[in-house]
C-alpha positions in Angstrom: -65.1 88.7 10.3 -64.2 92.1 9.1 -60.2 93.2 8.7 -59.4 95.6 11.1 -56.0 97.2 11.8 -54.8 99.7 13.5 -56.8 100.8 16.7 -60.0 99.4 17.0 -63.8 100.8 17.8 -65.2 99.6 21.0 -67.9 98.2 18.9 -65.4 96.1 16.5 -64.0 95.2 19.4 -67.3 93.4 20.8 -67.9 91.9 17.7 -64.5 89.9 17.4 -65.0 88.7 21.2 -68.7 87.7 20.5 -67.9 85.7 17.5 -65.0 84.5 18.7 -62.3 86.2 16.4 -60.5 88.7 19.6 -56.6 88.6 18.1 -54.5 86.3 20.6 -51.8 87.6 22.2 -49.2 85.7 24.1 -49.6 88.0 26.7 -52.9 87.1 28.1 -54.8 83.8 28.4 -53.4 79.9 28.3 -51.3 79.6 25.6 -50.0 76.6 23.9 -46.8 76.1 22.4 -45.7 73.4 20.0 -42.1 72.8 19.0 -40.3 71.5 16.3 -41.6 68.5 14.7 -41.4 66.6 11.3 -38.8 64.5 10.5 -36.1 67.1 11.7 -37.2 69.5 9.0 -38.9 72.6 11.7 -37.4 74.8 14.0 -40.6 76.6 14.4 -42.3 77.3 17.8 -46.2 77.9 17.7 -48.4 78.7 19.4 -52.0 79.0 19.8 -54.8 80.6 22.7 -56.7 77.6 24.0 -59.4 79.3 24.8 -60.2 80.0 21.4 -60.1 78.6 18.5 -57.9 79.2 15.1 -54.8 78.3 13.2 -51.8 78.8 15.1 -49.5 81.7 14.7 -45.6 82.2 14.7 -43.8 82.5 18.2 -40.1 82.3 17.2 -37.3 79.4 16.5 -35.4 76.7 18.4 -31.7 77.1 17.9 -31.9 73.5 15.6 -34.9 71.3 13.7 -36.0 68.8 16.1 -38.7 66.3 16.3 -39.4 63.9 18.8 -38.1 66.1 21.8 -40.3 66.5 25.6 -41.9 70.1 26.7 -43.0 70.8 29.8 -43.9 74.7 31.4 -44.9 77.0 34.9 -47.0 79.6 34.4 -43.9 82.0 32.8 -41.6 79.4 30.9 -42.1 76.5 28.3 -39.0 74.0 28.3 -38.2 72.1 25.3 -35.7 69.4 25.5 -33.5 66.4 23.9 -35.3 65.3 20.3 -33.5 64.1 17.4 -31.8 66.3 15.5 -30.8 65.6 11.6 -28.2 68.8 11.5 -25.9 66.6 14.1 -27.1 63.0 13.1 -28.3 62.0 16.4 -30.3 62.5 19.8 -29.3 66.0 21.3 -29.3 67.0 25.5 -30.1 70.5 24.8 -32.6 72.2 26.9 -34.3 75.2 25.7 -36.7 77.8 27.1 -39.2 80.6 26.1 -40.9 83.0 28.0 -44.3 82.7 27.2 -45.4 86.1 27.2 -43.0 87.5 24.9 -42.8 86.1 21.3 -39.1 85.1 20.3 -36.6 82.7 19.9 -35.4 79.6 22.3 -32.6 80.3 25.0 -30.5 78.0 25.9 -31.2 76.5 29.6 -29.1 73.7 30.3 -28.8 70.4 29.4 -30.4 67.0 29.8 -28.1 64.1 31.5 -27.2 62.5 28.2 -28.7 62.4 24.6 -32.0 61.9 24.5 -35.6 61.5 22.1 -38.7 60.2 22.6 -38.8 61.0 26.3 -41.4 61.7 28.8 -42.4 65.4 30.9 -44.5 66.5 33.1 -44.2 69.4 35.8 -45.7 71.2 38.7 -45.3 75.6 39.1 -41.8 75.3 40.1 -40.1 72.0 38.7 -39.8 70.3 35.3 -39.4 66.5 34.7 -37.9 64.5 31.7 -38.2 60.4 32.2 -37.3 58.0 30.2 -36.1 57.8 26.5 -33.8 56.8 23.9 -30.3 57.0 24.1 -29.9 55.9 20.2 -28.9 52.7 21.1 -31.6 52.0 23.8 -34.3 52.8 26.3 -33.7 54.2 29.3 -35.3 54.4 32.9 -33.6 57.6 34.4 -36.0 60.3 35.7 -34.5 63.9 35.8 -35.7 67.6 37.0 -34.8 70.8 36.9 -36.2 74.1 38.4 -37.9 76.0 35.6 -37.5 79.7 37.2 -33.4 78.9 37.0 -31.5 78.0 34.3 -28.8 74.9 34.6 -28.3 70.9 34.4 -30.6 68.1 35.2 -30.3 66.5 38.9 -31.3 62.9 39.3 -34.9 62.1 40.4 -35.3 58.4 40.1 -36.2 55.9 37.8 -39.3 54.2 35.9 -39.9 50.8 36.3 -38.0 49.8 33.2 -36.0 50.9 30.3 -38.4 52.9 28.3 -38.7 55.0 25.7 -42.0 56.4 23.3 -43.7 57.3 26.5 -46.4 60.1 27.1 -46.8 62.1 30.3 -49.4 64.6 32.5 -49.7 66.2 35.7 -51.2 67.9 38.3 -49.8 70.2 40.7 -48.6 67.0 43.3 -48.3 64.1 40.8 -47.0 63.2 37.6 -48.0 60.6 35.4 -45.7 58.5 32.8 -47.9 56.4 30.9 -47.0 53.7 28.1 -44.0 53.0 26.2 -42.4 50.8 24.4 -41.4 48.6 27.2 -44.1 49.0 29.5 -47.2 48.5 26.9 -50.5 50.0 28.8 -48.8 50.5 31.9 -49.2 54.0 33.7 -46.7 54.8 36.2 -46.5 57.8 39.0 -44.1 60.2 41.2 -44.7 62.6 43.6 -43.3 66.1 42.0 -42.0 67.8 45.1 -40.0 64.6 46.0 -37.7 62.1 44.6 -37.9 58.6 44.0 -38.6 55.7 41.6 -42.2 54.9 40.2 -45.2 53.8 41.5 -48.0 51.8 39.4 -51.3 54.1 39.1 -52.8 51.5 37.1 -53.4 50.2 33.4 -54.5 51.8 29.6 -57.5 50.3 27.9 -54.9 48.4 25.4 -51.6 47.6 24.3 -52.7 49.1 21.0 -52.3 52.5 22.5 -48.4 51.9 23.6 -46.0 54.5 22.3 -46.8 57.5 20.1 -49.3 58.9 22.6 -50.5 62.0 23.5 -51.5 63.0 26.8 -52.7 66.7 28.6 -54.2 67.3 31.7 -56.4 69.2 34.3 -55.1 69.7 37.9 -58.0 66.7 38.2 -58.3 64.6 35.1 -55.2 63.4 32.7 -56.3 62.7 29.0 -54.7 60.4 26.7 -55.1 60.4 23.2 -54.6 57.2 21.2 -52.1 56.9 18.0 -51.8 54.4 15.2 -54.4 51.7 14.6 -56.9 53.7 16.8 -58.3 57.0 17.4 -59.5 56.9 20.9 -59.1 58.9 23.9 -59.3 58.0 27.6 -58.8 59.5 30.7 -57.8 59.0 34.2 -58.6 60.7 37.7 -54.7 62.1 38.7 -55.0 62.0 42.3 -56.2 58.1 42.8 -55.0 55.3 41.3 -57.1 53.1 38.8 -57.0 51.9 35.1 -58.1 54.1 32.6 -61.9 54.9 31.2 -62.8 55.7 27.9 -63.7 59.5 26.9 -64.0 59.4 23.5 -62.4 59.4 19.7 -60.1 61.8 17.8 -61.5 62.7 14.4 -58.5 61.4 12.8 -56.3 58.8 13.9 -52.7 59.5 14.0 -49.7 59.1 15.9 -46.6 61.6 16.7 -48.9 63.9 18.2 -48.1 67.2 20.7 -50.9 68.3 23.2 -51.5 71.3 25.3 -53.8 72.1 27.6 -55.5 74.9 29.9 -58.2 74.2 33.0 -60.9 72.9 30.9 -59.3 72.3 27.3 -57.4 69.5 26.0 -55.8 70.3 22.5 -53.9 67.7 20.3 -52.0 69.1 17.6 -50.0 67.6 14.3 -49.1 63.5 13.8 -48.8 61.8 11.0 -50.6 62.1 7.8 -53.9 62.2 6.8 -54.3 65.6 8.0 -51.1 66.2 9.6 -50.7 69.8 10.3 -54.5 69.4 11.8 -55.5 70.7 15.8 -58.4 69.0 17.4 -59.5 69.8 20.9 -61.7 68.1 23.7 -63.5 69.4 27.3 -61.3 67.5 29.7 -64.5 67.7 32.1 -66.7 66.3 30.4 -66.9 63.1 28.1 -67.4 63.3 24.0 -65.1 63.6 20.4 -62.6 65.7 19.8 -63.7 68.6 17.6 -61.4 70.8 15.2 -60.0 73.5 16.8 -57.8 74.9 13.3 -54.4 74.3 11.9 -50.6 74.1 12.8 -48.1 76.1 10.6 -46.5 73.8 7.8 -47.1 70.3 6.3 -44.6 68.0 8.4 -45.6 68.1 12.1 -45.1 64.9 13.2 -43.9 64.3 16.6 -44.2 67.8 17.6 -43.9 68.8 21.6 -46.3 70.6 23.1 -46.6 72.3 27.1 -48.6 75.0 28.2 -48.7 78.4 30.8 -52.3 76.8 32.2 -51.8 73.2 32.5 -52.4 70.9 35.1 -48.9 70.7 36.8 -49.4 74.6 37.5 -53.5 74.5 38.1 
């Protein structure tokens, strides 16, 4: 594509959109935003226009480095909470926000019950939920909200069915989904968002080999979980019944430590561990078939990054 700065011709204009080169802009179109990452070495938030395709592009800085925290979003704010932090030594309760149509750093929100990392999220348009965990000395099986147009501390929810931690979650607008862990194997567990209460079972994964270190987006219809470790594949599940999971379809790399985003009809995965670890890879959530590259995250280390989304399924 040609370099064009400054105002462009009408004609320049049509021939970025047509070949799929229009500049993003967080202020229009589903965004995704991935957070932190490595091993406690980025404070970067990124962010990239689903709907598109390219490398991602600078958005601002946490207040800390943090990998392995939870992100969830509405339609006007991404929420990024607990992780591990290596500039304190341990699991941190912070919870952050952003205002996804303005570039810029974190703000501080509230904070989470305790410390936290490797915890589970998931939201609808108006609330935010953070499950499970590790405390640094073990799992845990609180679930916790907040409301995401406010700022202020977690109030209790309920609880999964067991002391868990390494878990991945999705949503639609009515349920959310906490699925795996390192307790609860191929196990996927629900909630009703607008409620409160403990866990129901939804059903099963395809395998053990899929429990912790997932990935998982979602459609206001379909929730997608990508596979880490010792296999590449991805599987999905229909959100508003119960039922194991069916297979969709591979990644083009296996890895684990993931973040994913997601609009109405994309799924992106983004980061993991090496080979290829800064790499973003996307599927069709619709439809069946392999993920296919989508471009690259900023830096080298983006393991266990956290992802949400102004267009996912919680808000769809």
């Amino acid at each position: 594509m040609p370099s064009y700065s400054g105002v462009w011709t009408l004609s320049a204009a049509y021939q970025a959109v047509a070949a799929g080169n229009w500049p993003y802009s967080p202020t229009n179109g589903p965004i995704g935003v991935f957070s932190g990452g490595g091993t406690g070495t980025s404070n970067v938030i990124q962010y990239i226009g689903i709907a598109t395709t390219g490398d991602a592009t600078d958005f601002g800085d946490l207040p800390v480095a943090v990998y392995s925290a939870a992100a969830c979003g509405s339609t006007t704010r991404g929420l990024v909470a607990g992780g591990y932090s290596p500039s304190g030594g341990s699991q941190i309760n912070n919870i952050n926000y952003i205002t996804f149509t303005s570039a810029g750093n974190a703000t501080d929100f509230g904070d989470l019950s305790g410390i936290r990392s490797d915890l589970g999220s998931c939201n609808s348009s108006t609330r935010g939920l953070f499950a499970g965990g590790s405390n640094g000395i073990s799992g845990v099986s609180n679930i916790y909200y907040v409301t995401i147009a406010t700022t202020g501390n977690t109030s209790s929810f309920g609880l999964l069915v067991s002391n868990n931690y390494n878990l991945t979650s999705c949503s639609s607008p009515t349920r959310g989904l906490f699925i795996g862990g390192n307790s609860n194997g191929n196990v996927i567990q629900y909630v009703t968002i607008a409620s409160t209460g403990n866990t129901t079972d939804f059903g099963d994964l395809l395998s053990v080999a899929l429990e912790g270190n997932m990935a998982a987006c979602s459609s206001s219809v379909r929730g997608v979980i990508a596979s880490s470790g010792i296999n590449n594949e991805i599987q999905y599940v229909t959100i508003a019944s119960t039922g194991n999971a069916t297979n969709f379809g591979s990644l083009a790399t296996s890895k684990y430590g993931m973040g994913a985003v997601s609009s109405s009809t994309r799924g992106v995965f983004g980061g993991g561990t090496s080979p290829n670890v800064n790499v973003i890879q996307y599927v069709t959530i619709n439809t069946t078939g392999n993920a296919t590259d989508f471009g690259d995250l900023i830096g080298a280390d983006t393991a266990y990054i956290a992802g949400c989304s102004n267009n996912n399924g919680g808000v769809q």
